[in-house]
C-alpha positions in Angstrom: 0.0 0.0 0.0 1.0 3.7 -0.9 2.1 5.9 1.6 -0.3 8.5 0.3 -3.3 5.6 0.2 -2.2 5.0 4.0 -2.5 8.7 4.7 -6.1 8.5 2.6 -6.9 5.4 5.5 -5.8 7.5 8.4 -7.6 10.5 7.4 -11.1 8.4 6.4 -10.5 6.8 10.2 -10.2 10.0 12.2 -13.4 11.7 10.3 -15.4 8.1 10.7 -14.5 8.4 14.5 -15.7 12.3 14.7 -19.2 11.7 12.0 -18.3 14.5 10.1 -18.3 12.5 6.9 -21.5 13.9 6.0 -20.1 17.6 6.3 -17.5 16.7 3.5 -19.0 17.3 0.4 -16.5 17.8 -2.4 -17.6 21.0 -2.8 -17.1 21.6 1.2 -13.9 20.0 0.7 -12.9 21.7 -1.9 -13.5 25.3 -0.3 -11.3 23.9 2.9 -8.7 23.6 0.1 -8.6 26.7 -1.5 -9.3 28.2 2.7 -6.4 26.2 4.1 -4.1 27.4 0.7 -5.0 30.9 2.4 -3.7 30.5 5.6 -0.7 29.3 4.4 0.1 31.9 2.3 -0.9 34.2 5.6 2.3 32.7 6.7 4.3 34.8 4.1 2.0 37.9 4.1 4.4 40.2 5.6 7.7 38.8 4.6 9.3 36.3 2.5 9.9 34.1 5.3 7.5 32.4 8.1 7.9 30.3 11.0 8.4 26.8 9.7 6.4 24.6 12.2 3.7 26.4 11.2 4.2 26.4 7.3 4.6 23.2 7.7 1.3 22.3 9.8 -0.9 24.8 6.7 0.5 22.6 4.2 -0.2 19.8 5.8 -4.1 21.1 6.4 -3.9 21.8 2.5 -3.0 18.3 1.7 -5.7 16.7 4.2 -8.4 18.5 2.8 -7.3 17.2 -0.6 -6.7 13.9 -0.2 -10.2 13.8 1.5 -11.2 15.4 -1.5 -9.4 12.5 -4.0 -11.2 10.0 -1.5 -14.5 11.3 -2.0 -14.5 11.7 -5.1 -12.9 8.5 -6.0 -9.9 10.1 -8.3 -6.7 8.6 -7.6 -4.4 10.9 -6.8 -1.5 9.0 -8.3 -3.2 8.9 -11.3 -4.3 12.4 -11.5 -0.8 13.8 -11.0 0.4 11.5 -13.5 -1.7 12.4 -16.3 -1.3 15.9 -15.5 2.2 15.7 -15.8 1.9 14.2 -19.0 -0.1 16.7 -20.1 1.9 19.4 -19.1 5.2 18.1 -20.7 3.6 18.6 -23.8 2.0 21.9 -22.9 5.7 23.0 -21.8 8.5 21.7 -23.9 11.7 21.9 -22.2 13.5 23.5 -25.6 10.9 26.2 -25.2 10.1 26.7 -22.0 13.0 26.3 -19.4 14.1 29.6 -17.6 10.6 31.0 -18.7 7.6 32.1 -16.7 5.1 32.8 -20.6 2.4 30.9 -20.3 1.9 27.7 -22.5 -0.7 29.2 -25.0 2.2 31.9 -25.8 4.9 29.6 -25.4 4.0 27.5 -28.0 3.1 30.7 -30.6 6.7 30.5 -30.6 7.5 27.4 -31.7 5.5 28.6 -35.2 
């Protein structure tokens, strides 16, 4: 088993335990994403730098609520990241895009 599918257990278990399953809609789920993603960029509002305990605890909310969020949806996360990947080798050719920040749609206007 997968560390991330053992993670995807642990967090299932610990929401069973509390019955708040039925609060976790993927659209709830998916706000506590983008809410947690927030409060970690909070961490860095003021400065480029943050206390790293606590960075480290709001990205760890950020990939709780998304794993919940694979889990209920039934996407596998492997295979999500995967595919995207794919996808975005293609989108973002290393001949035309290394050392760049231009978006893919102009990037690849320059390949003609």
């Amino acid at each position: 088993m997968s560390d991330i599918q053992n993670m995807i257990d642990e967090l299932r278990a610990f929401v069973e335990e509390r019955d708040w399953g039925q609060f976790h809609s993927p659209e709830n789920l998916a706000k506590s994403v983008a809410i947690e993603a927030g409060e970690l960029l909070e961490c860095f509002q003021w400065s480029g730098e943050g206390d790293r305990e606590h960075i480290a605890e709001e990205a760890a909310d950020v990939l709780s609520y998304l794993l919940q969020f694979f889990d209920k949806t039934g996407i596998d996360p492997v295979e999500a990241f995967e595919s995207k990947m794919r996808k975005n080798r293609e989108k973002y050719p290393v001949e035309l895009a290394r050392g760049s920040t231009v978006k893919y749609d102009r990037l690849l206007k320059k390949r003609g």
